[in-house]
C-alpha positions as CSV (number, residue, x, y, z in Angstrom):
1,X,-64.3,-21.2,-27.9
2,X,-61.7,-22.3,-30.1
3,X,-61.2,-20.2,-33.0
4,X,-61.7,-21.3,-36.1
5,X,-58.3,-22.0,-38.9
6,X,-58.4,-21.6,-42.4
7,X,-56.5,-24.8,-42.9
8,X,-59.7,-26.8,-41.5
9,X,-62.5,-25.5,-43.4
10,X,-66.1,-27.0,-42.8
11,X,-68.1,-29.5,-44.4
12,X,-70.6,-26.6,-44.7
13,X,-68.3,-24.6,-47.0
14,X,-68.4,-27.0,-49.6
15,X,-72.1,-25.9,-50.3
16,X,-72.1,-22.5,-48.9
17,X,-67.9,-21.1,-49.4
18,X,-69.3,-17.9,-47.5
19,X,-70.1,-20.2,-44.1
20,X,-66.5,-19.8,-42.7
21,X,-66.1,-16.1,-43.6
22,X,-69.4,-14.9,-41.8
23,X,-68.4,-14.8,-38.5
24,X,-65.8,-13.0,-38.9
25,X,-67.8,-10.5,-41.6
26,X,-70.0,-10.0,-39.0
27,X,-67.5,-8.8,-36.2
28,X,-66.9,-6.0,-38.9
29,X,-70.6,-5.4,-39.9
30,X,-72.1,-2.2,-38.5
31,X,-76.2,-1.2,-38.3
32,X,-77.7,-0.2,-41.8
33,X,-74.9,-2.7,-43.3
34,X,-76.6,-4.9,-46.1
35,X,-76.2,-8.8,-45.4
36,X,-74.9,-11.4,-48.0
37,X,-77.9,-12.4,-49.6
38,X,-76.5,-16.2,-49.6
39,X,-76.3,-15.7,-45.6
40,X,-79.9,-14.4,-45.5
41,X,-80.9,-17.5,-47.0
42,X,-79.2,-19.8,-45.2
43,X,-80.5,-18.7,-41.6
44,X,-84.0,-18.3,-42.9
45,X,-83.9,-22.1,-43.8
46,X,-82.4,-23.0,-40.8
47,X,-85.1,-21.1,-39.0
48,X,-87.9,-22.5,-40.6
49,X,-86.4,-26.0,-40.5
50,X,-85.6,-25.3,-36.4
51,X,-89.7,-24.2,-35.9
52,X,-90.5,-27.4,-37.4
53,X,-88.4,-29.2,-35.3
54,X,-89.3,-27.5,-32.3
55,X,-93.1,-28.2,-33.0
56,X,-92.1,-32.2,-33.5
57,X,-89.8,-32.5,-30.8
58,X,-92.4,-31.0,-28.1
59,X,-95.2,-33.3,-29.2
60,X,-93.0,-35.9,-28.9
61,X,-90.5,-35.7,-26.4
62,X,-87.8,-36.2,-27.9
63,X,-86.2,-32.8,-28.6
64,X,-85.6,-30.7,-32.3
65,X,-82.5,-32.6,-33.9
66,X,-84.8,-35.5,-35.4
67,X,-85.8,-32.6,-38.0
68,X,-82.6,-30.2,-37.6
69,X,-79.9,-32.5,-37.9
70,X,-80.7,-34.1,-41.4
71,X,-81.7,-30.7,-42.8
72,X,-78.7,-29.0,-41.8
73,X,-76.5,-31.7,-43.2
74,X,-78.8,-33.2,-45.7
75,X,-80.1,-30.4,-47.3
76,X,-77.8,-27.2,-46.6
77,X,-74.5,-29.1,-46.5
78,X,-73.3,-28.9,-43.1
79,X,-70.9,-30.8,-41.6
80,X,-72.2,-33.4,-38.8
81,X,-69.8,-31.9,-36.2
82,X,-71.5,-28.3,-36.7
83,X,-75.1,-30.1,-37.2
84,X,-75.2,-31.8,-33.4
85,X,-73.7,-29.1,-32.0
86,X,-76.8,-26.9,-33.3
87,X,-78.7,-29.6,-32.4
88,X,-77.8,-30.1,-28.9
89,X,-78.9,-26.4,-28.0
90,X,-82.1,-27.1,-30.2
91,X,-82.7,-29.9,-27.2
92,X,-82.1,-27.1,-24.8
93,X,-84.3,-25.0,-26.1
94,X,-86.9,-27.3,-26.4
95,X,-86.9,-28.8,-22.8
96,X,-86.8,-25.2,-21.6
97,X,-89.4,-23.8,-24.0
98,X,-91.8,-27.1,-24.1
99,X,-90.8,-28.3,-20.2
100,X,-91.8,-25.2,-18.7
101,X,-94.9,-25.5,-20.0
102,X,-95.7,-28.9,-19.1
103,X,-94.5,-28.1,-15.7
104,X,-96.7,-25.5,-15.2
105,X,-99.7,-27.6,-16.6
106,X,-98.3,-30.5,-14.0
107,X,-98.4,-33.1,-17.0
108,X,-94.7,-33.6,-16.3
109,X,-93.9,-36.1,-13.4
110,X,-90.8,-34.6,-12.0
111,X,-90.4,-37.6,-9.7
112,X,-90.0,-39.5,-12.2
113,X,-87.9,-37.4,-14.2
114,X,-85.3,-37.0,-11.3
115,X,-84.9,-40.5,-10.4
116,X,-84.5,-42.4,-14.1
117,X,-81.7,-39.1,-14.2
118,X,-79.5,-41.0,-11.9
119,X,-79.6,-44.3,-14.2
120,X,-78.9,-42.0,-17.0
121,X,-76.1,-39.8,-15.6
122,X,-74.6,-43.2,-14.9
123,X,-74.9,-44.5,-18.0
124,X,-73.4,-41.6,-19.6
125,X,-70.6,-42.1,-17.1
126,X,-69.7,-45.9,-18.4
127,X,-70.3,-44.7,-22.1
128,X,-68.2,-41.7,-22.3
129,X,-65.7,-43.0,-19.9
130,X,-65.4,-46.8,-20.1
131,X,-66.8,-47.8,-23.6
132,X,-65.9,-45.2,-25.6
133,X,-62.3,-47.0,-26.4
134,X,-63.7,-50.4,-27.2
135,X,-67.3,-50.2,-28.6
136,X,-67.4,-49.0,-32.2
137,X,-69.8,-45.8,-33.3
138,X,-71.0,-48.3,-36.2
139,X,-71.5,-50.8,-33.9
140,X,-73.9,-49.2,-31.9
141,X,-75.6,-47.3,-34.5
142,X,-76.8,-50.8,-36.1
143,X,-77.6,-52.1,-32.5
144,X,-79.4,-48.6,-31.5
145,X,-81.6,-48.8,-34.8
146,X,-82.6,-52.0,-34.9
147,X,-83.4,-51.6,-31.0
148,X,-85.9,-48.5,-31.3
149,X,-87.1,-50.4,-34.8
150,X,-87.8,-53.6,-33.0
151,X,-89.6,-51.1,-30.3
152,X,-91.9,-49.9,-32.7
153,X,-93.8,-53.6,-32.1
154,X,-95.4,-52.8,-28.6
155,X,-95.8,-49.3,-29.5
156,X,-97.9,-49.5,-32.5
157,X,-100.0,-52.7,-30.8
158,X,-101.7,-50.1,-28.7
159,X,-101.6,-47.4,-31.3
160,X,-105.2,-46.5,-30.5
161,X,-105.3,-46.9,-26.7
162,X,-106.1,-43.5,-25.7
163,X,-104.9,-44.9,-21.4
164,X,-103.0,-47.7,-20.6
165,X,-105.5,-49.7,-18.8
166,X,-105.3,-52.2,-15.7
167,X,-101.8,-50.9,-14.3
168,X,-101.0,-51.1,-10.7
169,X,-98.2,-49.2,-8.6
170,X,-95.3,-51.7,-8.0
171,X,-93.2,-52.1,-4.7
172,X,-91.0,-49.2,-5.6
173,X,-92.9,-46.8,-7.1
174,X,-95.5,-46.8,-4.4
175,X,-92.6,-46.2,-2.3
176,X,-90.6,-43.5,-4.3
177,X,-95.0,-42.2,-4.8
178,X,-94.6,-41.6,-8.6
179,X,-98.2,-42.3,-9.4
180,X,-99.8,-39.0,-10.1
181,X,-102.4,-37.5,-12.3
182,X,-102.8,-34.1,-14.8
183,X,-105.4,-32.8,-16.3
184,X,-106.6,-33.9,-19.8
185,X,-107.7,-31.0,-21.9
186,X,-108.5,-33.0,-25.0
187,X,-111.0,-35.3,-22.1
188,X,-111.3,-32.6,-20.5
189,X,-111.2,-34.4,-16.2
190,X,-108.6,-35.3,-14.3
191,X,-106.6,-38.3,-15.2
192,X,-105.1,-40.2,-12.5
193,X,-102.2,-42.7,-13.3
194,X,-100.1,-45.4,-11.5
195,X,-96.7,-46.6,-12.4
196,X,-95.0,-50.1,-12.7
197,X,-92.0,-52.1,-14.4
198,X,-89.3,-49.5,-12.6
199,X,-86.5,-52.0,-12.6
200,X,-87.1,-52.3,-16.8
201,X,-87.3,-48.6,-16.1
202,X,-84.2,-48.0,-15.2
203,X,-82.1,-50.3,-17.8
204,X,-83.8,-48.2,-20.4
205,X,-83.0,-45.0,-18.8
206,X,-79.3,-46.5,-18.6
207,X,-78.9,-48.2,-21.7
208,X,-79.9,-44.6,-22.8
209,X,-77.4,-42.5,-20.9
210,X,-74.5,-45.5,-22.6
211,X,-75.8,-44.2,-25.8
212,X,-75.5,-40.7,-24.7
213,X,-72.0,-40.9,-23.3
214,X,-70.7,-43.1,-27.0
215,X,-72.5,-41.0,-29.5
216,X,-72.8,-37.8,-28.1
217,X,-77.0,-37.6,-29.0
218,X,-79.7,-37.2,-25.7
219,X,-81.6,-40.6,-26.4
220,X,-84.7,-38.8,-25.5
221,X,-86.1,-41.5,-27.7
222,X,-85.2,-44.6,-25.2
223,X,-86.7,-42.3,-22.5
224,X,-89.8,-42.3,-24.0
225,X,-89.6,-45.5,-24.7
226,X,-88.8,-46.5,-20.9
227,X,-92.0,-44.3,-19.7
228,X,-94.3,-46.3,-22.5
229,X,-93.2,-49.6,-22.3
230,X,-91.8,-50.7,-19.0
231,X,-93.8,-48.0,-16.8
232,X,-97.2,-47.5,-18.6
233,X,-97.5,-43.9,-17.9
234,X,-99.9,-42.3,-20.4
235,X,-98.3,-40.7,-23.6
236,X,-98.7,-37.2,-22.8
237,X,-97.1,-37.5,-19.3
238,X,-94.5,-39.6,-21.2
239,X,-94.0,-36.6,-24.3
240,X,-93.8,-33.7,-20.8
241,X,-91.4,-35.8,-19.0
242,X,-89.0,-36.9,-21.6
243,X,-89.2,-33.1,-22.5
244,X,-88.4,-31.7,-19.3
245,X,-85.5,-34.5,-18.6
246,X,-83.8,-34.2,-22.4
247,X,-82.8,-30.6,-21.3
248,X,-80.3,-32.3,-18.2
249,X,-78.8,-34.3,-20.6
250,X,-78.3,-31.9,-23.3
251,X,-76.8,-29.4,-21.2
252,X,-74.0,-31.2,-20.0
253,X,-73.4,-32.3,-23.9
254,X,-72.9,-28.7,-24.6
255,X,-70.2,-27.5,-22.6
256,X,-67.9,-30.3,-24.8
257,X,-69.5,-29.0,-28.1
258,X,-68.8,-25.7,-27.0
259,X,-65.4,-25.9,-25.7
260,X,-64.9,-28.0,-29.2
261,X,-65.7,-24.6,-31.2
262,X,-68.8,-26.6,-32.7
263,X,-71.8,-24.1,-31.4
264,X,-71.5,-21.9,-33.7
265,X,-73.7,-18.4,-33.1
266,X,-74.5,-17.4,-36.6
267,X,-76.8,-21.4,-36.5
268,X,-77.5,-21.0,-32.6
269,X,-79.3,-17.9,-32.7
270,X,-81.9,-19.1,-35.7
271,X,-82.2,-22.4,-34.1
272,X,-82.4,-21.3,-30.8
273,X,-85.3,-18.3,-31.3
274,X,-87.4,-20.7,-33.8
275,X,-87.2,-24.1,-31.7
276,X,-88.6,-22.3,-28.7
277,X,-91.1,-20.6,-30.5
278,X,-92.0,-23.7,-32.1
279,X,-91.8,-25.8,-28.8
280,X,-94.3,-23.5,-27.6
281,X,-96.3,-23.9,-30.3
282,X,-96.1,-27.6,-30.6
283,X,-97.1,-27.7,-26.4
284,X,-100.6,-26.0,-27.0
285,X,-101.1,-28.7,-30.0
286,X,-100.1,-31.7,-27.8
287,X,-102.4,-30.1,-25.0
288,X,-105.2,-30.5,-27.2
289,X,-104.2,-33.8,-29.0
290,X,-105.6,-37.8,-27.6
291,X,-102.8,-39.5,-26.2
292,X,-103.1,-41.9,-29.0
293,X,-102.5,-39.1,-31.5
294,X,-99.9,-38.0,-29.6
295,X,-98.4,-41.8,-29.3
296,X,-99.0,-42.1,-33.5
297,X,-96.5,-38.8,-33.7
298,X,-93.6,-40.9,-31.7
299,X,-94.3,-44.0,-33.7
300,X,-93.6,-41.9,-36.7
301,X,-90.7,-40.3,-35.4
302,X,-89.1,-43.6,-33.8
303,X,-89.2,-45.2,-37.1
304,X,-87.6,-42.1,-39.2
305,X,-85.0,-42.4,-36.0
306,X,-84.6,-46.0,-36.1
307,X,-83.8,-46.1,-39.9
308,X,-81.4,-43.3,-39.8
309,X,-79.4,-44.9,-37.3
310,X,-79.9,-48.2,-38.4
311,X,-78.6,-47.0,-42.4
312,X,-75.9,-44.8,-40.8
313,X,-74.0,-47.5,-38.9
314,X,-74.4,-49.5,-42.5
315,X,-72.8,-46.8,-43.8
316,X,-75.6,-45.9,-46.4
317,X,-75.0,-42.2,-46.9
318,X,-77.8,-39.6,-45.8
Protein backbone atom coordinates (compact mmCIF):
# COMPACT_ATOMS: atom_id res chain seq x y z
CA UNK A 1 0.00 0.00 0.00
CA UNK A 2 1.21 3.26 -0.78
CA UNK A 3 2.11 5.25 2.07
CA UNK A 4 0.46 8.02 2.86
CA UNK A 5 2.44 12.04 2.44
CA UNK A 6 1.87 14.84 4.49
CA UNK A 7 1.83 17.11 1.45
CA UNK A 8 -1.57 15.30 0.33
CA UNK A 9 -3.71 15.35 3.22
CA UNK A 10 -7.32 13.90 3.05
CA UNK A 11 -10.63 15.33 2.46
CA UNK A 12 -11.34 13.64 5.89
CA UNK A 13 -8.89 15.82 7.74
CA UNK A 14 -10.68 18.81 7.08
CA UNK A 15 -13.42 17.58 9.68
CA UNK A 16 -11.51 15.28 11.72
CA UNK A 17 -7.36 16.90 11.61
CA UNK A 18 -6.53 13.70 13.72
CA UNK A 19 -7.69 11.18 10.61
CA UNK A 20 -4.18 11.32 8.97
CA UNK A 21 -2.20 11.00 12.25
CA UNK A 22 -4.00 7.69 13.48
CA UNK A 23 -2.44 5.30 11.60
CA UNK A 24 0.60 6.04 12.34
CA UNK A 25 -0.44 6.80 16.32
CA UNK A 26 -1.56 3.45 16.28
CA UNK A 27 1.70 1.73 15.02
CA UNK A 28 3.03 3.29 18.34
CA UNK A 29 0.06 2.49 20.66
CA UNK A 30 0.65 -0.37 23.07
CA UNK A 31 -2.33 -2.50 25.19
CA UNK A 32 -3.86 -0.42 28.24
CA UNK A 33 -2.99 2.81 25.93
CA UNK A 34 -6.06 5.23 26.06
CA UNK A 35 -7.48 6.09 22.47
CA UNK A 36 -8.19 9.67 21.22
CA UNK A 37 -11.52 10.23 22.20
CA UNK A 38 -12.23 12.05 18.70
CA UNK A 39 -11.05 8.57 17.09
CA UNK A 40 -13.39 6.57 19.40
CA UNK A 41 -16.10 8.50 17.99
CA UNK A 42 -15.45 8.44 14.61
CA UNK A 43 -15.28 4.45 14.31
CA UNK A 44 -18.22 3.99 16.42
CA UNK A 45 -20.23 6.11 13.82
CA UNK A 46 -18.80 4.46 11.04
CA UNK A 47 -19.81 1.16 12.72
CA UNK A 48 -23.19 1.94 13.33
CA UNK A 49 -23.60 3.56 9.94
CA UNK A 50 -21.80 0.20 8.25
CA UNK A 51 -24.62 -2.23 10.34
CA UNK A 52 -27.17 -0.21 8.76
CA UNK A 53 -25.79 -0.60 5.58
CA UNK A 54 -25.15 -4.06 5.89
CA UNK A 55 -28.80 -4.79 6.98
CA UNK A 56 -30.06 -2.63 3.67
CA UNK A 57 -27.77 -3.95 1.32
CA UNK A 58 -28.66 -7.72 2.20
CA UNK A 59 -32.37 -7.09 1.82
CA UNK A 60 -31.78 -5.65 -1.24
CA UNK A 61 -28.99 -6.89 -3.15
CA UNK A 62 -27.35 -4.39 -3.81
CA UNK A 63 -24.41 -4.23 -1.21
CA UNK A 64 -23.59 -1.51 1.93
CA UNK A 65 -22.24 1.66 0.05
CA UNK A 66 -25.93 3.06 -0.66
CA UNK A 67 -25.83 3.92 3.23
CA UNK A 68 -21.84 3.99 3.78
CA UNK A 69 -20.79 6.14 1.15
CA UNK A 70 -22.92 9.31 1.87
CA UNK A 71 -22.43 8.97 5.63
CA UNK A 72 -18.81 8.74 5.41
CA UNK A 73 -18.55 11.72 3.11
CA UNK A 74 -21.76 13.42 3.92
CA UNK A 75 -21.83 13.40 7.39
CA UNK A 76 -18.16 12.57 8.88
CA UNK A 77 -16.27 14.54 6.07
CA UNK A 78 -14.49 11.92 4.24
CA UNK A 79 -13.07 12.24 1.09
CA UNK A 80 -14.86 10.23 -1.88
CA UNK A 81 -11.61 8.45 -2.74
CA UNK A 82 -11.36 7.07 0.99
CA UNK A 83 -15.37 6.60 1.04
CA UNK A 84 -15.58 3.87 -2.10
CA UNK A 85 -12.69 2.36 -1.13
CA UNK A 86 -14.48 1.55 2.39
CA UNK A 87 -17.26 0.92 0.46
CA UNK A 88 -16.04 -1.55 -1.97
CA UNK A 89 -14.99 -4.02 0.97
CA UNK A 90 -18.40 -3.15 2.61
CA UNK A 91 -19.68 -5.03 -0.82
CA UNK A 92 -17.36 -7.74 0.04
CA UNK A 93 -18.46 -8.21 3.19
CA UNK A 94 -21.83 -8.26 2.33
CA UNK A 95 -21.86 -10.79 -0.54
CA UNK A 96 -19.76 -13.00 1.74
CA UNK A 97 -21.76 -12.51 4.93
CA UNK A 98 -25.44 -12.21 3.19
CA UNK A 99 -24.44 -14.75 0.02
CA UNK A 100 -23.36 -17.48 2.12
CA UNK A 101 -26.44 -17.45 3.60
CA UNK A 102 -28.67 -17.43 0.68
CA UNK A 103 -26.54 -20.12 -0.68
CA UNK A 104 -27.04 -22.34 1.96
CA UNK A 105 -30.86 -21.62 1.93
CA UNK A 106 -30.64 -22.35 -2.12
CA UNK A 107 -32.60 -18.88 -2.71
CA UNK A 108 -29.50 -17.87 -4.72
CA UNK A 109 -29.57 -19.19 -8.44
CA UNK A 110 -25.84 -19.68 -9.01
CA UNK A 111 -26.50 -20.52 -12.62
CA UNK A 112 -27.61 -17.55 -13.10
CA UNK A 113 -25.27 -15.69 -11.21
CA UNK A 114 -22.21 -17.28 -13.23
CA UNK A 115 -23.45 -16.78 -16.63
CA UNK A 116 -24.79 -12.75 -16.51
CA UNK A 117 -20.85 -12.68 -14.78
CA UNK A 118 -19.39 -13.18 -18.25
CA UNK A 119 -21.53 -10.15 -19.71
CA UNK A 120 -20.41 -8.15 -16.81
CA UNK A 121 -16.64 -9.07 -16.70
CA UNK A 122 -16.93 -7.88 -20.29
CA UNK A 123 -18.46 -5.00 -19.75
CA UNK A 124 -16.07 -3.99 -17.18
CA UNK A 125 -13.47 -4.82 -19.77
CA UNK A 126 -14.78 -2.11 -22.52
CA UNK A 127 -15.45 0.44 -19.60
CA UNK A 128 -12.22 0.46 -17.79
CA UNK A 129 -10.33 -0.19 -20.91
CA UNK A 130 -12.01 1.41 -23.93
CA UNK A 131 -14.37 4.14 -22.65
CA UNK A 132 -12.68 5.35 -19.91
CA UNK A 133 -10.77 8.07 -22.21
CA UNK A 134 -13.78 9.32 -24.10
CA UNK A 135 -17.02 9.00 -21.97
CA UNK A 136 -17.20 11.62 -19.24
CA UNK A 137 -17.85 10.60 -15.31
CA UNK A 138 -20.65 13.42 -15.53
CA UNK A 139 -21.87 12.15 -18.45
CA UNK A 140 -22.78 8.86 -17.27
CA UNK A 141 -23.78 9.83 -13.82
CA UNK A 142 -26.82 11.85 -15.46
CA UNK A 143 -27.46 8.90 -17.97
CA UNK A 144 -27.00 6.22 -15.03
CA UNK A 145 -29.61 8.26 -12.81
CA UNK A 146 -32.07 8.90 -14.95
CA UNK A 147 -31.80 5.21 -16.23
CA UNK A 148 -32.41 3.39 -12.67
CA UNK A 149 -35.09 6.59 -12.13
CA UNK A 150 -36.87 5.78 -15.34
CA UNK A 151 -36.66 1.98 -13.99
CA UNK A 152 -38.47 2.65 -11.07
CA UNK A 153 -41.82 2.68 -13.62
CA UNK A 154 -42.03 -1.30 -14.06
CA UNK A 155 -40.83 -1.83 -10.67
CA UNK A 156 -43.33 0.06 -8.72
CA UNK A 157 -46.31 -1.21 -11.32
CA UNK A 158 -46.06 -4.51 -9.60
CA UNK A 159 -45.18 -3.17 -6.27
CA UNK A 160 -47.57 -5.57 -4.60
CA UNK A 161 -47.18 -8.82 -6.75
CA UNK A 162 -45.91 -11.05 -4.22
CA UNK A 163 -44.80 -13.79 -7.79
CA UNK A 164 -44.40 -12.82 -11.08
CA UNK A 165 -47.07 -14.69 -12.71
CA UNK A 166 -47.51 -16.40 -16.29
CA UNK A 167 -43.68 -16.61 -17.12
CA UNK A 168 -42.38 -19.34 -19.30
CA UNK A 169 -38.59 -20.69 -19.75
CA UNK A 170 -37.28 -19.15 -23.07
CA UNK A 171 -35.04 -21.02 -25.69
CA UNK A 172 -31.90 -20.32 -23.72
CA UNK A 173 -32.66 -20.60 -20.39
CA UNK A 174 -34.33 -24.01 -20.77
CA UNK A 175 -31.13 -24.81 -22.31
CA UNK A 176 -28.53 -23.26 -19.87
CA UNK A 177 -31.65 -24.98 -17.04
CA UNK A 178 -31.84 -21.75 -14.95
CA UNK A 179 -35.39 -22.27 -13.77
CA UNK A 180 -35.32 -23.41 -10.27
CA UNK A 181 -37.20 -23.09 -7.12
CA UNK A 182 -36.34 -22.23 -2.97
CA UNK A 183 -38.18 -22.40 -0.28
CA UNK A 184 -40.44 -19.54 0.87
CA UNK A 185 -40.33 -19.09 4.65
CA UNK A 186 -42.67 -16.08 4.76
CA UNK A 187 -45.36 -18.86 2.40
CA UNK A 188 -43.98 -21.19 3.93
CA UNK A 189 -43.91 -24.20 0.41
CA UNK A 190 -41.74 -24.58 -2.16
CA UNK A 191 -41.73 -22.02 -4.87
CA UNK A 192 -40.81 -23.05 -8.14
CA UNK A 193 -39.77 -20.42 -10.86
CA UNK A 194 -38.93 -20.17 -14.68
CA UNK A 195 -36.83 -17.67 -16.32
CA UNK A 196 -37.20 -15.56 -19.66
CA UNK A 197 -35.96 -12.25 -21.46
CA UNK A 198 -32.03 -13.61 -21.21
CA UNK A 199 -30.88 -11.66 -24.29
CA UNK A 200 -32.41 -8.26 -22.25
CA UNK A 201 -30.63 -10.15 -19.56
CA UNK A 202 -27.52 -9.87 -20.64
CA UNK A 203 -27.34 -6.02 -21.95
CA UNK A 204 -28.30 -5.24 -18.38
CA UNK A 205 -25.75 -7.28 -16.87
CA UNK A 206 -23.30 -5.50 -19.48
CA UNK A 207 -24.38 -2.15 -19.56
CA UNK A 208 -23.77 -2.81 -15.78
CA UNK A 209 -20.22 -4.14 -15.87
CA UNK A 210 -19.50 -0.55 -18.49
CA UNK A 211 -20.66 1.30 -15.48
CA UNK A 212 -18.45 -0.70 -13.30
CA UNK A 213 -15.32 -0.41 -15.36
CA UNK A 214 -16.02 3.90 -15.78
CA UNK A 215 -17.06 4.64 -12.28
CA UNK A 216 -15.44 2.30 -10.23
CA UNK A 217 -19.07 1.31 -8.14
CA UNK A 218 -20.50 -2.68 -8.47
CA UNK A 219 -23.89 -1.70 -10.26
CA UNK A 220 -25.47 -4.35 -8.11
CA UNK A 221 -28.38 -2.08 -8.73
CA UNK A 222 -28.66 -2.86 -12.74
CA UNK A 223 -28.32 -6.52 -11.62
CA UNK A 224 -31.17 -6.40 -9.81
CA UNK A 225 -32.76 -4.75 -12.17
CA UNK A 226 -31.82 -7.27 -15.02
CA UNK A 227 -33.24 -10.32 -12.70
CA UNK A 228 -36.66 -8.18 -12.15
CA UNK A 229 -37.34 -6.81 -15.34
CA UNK A 230 -36.04 -8.68 -18.25
CA UNK A 231 -35.95 -12.33 -16.44
CA UNK A 232 -38.95 -12.24 -13.97
CA UNK A 233 -37.27 -14.25 -11.27
CA UNK A 234 -39.05 -13.56 -8.02
CA UNK A 235 -37.56 -10.71 -5.67
CA UNK A 236 -36.02 -12.76 -3.13
CA UNK A 237 -34.05 -14.97 -5.65
CA UNK A 238 -33.36 -11.63 -7.35
CA UNK A 239 -32.00 -9.72 -3.63
CA UNK A 240 -29.73 -13.59 -3.02
CA UNK A 241 -28.37 -13.51 -6.39
CA UNK A 242 -27.37 -10.00 -6.90
CA UNK A 243 -25.88 -10.58 -3.32
CA UNK A 244 -23.83 -13.45 -4.01
CA UNK A 245 -22.66 -11.95 -7.65
CA UNK A 246 -21.80 -8.15 -6.17
CA UNK A 247 -18.97 -9.86 -4.16
CA UNK A 248 -17.11 -11.01 -7.94
CA UNK A 249 -17.31 -7.62 -8.91
CA UNK A 250 -16.16 -5.99 -5.85
CA UNK A 251 -13.34 -7.95 -5.40
CA UNK A 252 -11.54 -7.27 -8.40
CA UNK A 253 -12.35 -3.37 -7.71
CA UNK A 254 -10.32 -3.76 -4.64
CA UNK A 255 -7.05 -4.75 -5.57
CA UNK A 256 -6.87 -1.11 -7.59
CA UNK A 257 -8.26 0.67 -4.40
CA UNK A 258 -5.87 -1.07 -2.42
CA UNK A 259 -2.81 -0.82 -4.51
CA UNK A 260 -4.13 3.12 -4.70
CA UNK A 261 -3.55 3.41 -0.68
CA UNK A 262 -7.40 4.06 -0.50
CA UNK A 263 -8.47 0.93 1.96
CA UNK A 264 -7.62 2.31 4.71
CA UNK A 265 -7.61 -0.25 8.06
CA UNK A 266 -8.57 2.11 10.76
CA UNK A 267 -12.47 2.47 8.33
CA UNK A 268 -12.07 -1.30 7.03
CA UNK A 269 -12.02 -3.02 10.25
CA UNK A 270 -15.42 -1.04 11.56
CA UNK A 271 -16.96 -1.39 8.34
CA UNK A 272 -15.96 -4.70 7.65
CA UNK A 273 -17.02 -6.42 11.36
CA UNK A 274 -20.50 -4.33 11.37
CA UNK A 275 -21.56 -4.90 7.58
CA UNK A 276 -21.29 -8.63 8.04
CA UNK A 277 -22.97 -8.62 11.16
CA UNK A 278 -25.52 -6.57 9.73
CA UNK A 279 -25.70 -8.65 6.39
CA UNK A 280 -26.49 -11.36 8.61
CA UNK A 281 -28.93 -9.74 10.27
CA UNK A 282 -30.68 -8.25 7.35
CA UNK A 283 -30.70 -12.16 5.64
CA UNK A 284 -32.94 -13.59 8.54
CA UNK A 285 -35.28 -10.32 7.93
CA UNK A 286 -35.47 -10.83 4.20
CA UNK A 287 -36.11 -14.64 4.99
CA UNK A 288 -39.12 -13.76 6.70
CA UNK A 289 -40.21 -10.74 4.50
CA UNK A 290 -43.07 -11.09 1.12
CA UNK A 291 -41.30 -10.66 -1.94
CA UNK A 292 -43.29 -7.54 -2.39
CA UNK A 293 -41.87 -6.12 0.84
CA UNK A 294 -38.77 -7.11 -0.16
CA UNK A 295 -39.31 -5.51 -3.88
CA UNK A 296 -40.82 -2.07 -1.82
CA UNK A 297 -37.14 -1.93 -0.01
CA UNK A 298 -35.29 -1.89 -3.67
CA UNK A 299 -37.81 0.62 -4.99
CA UNK A 300 -36.81 2.80 -2.06
CA UNK A 301 -33.25 2.33 -2.44
CA UNK A 302 -33.25 2.64 -6.48
CA UNK A 303 -34.74 5.97 -6.09
CA UNK A 304 -32.32 7.31 -3.19
CA UNK A 305 -29.60 5.70 -5.86
CA UNK A 306 -31.09 7.15 -8.88
CA UNK A 307 -31.16 10.78 -7.46
CA UNK A 308 -27.80 10.77 -6.08
CA UNK A 309 -26.34 9.85 -9.24
CA UNK A 310 -28.63 11.72 -11.20
CA UNK A 311 -27.67 15.26 -8.81
CA UNK A 312 -24.08 14.26 -8.77
CA UNK A 313 -23.40 14.28 -12.45
CA UNK A 314 -25.46 17.90 -12.25
CA UNK A 315 -22.98 18.76 -10.00
CA UNK A 316 -25.50 19.53 -7.03
CA UNK A 317 -23.24 18.99 -4.11
CA UNK A 318 -24.12 16.06 -1.51
Amino acid sequence: MAPLRDSEPRGSAVLYPWIDALPRACRGMRVGDDMDPGALAFILKVAVASLAGGVIGSMSGLGGGIVIVPVLTVFLGMSIQDAIGASIVSVIATSSGAGSVYVRDRITNIRIAMFLEIATATGAIVGAAALARYVSAQALSILFGVTLLLSLIPILAKLGEELPQGVRNDRLAAALRLNSSYYDQHLGREVRYEVTGIPAALGFMFSAGIISGLLGIGAGVLKVLAHEIAMKVPSKVSTATSNFMIGVTAATAAGVYLRRGLVLPYVVVPVAASVLLGAFVGTKLMEHMSNARVRQVFALALAVIGLEMLLRGLGVPL
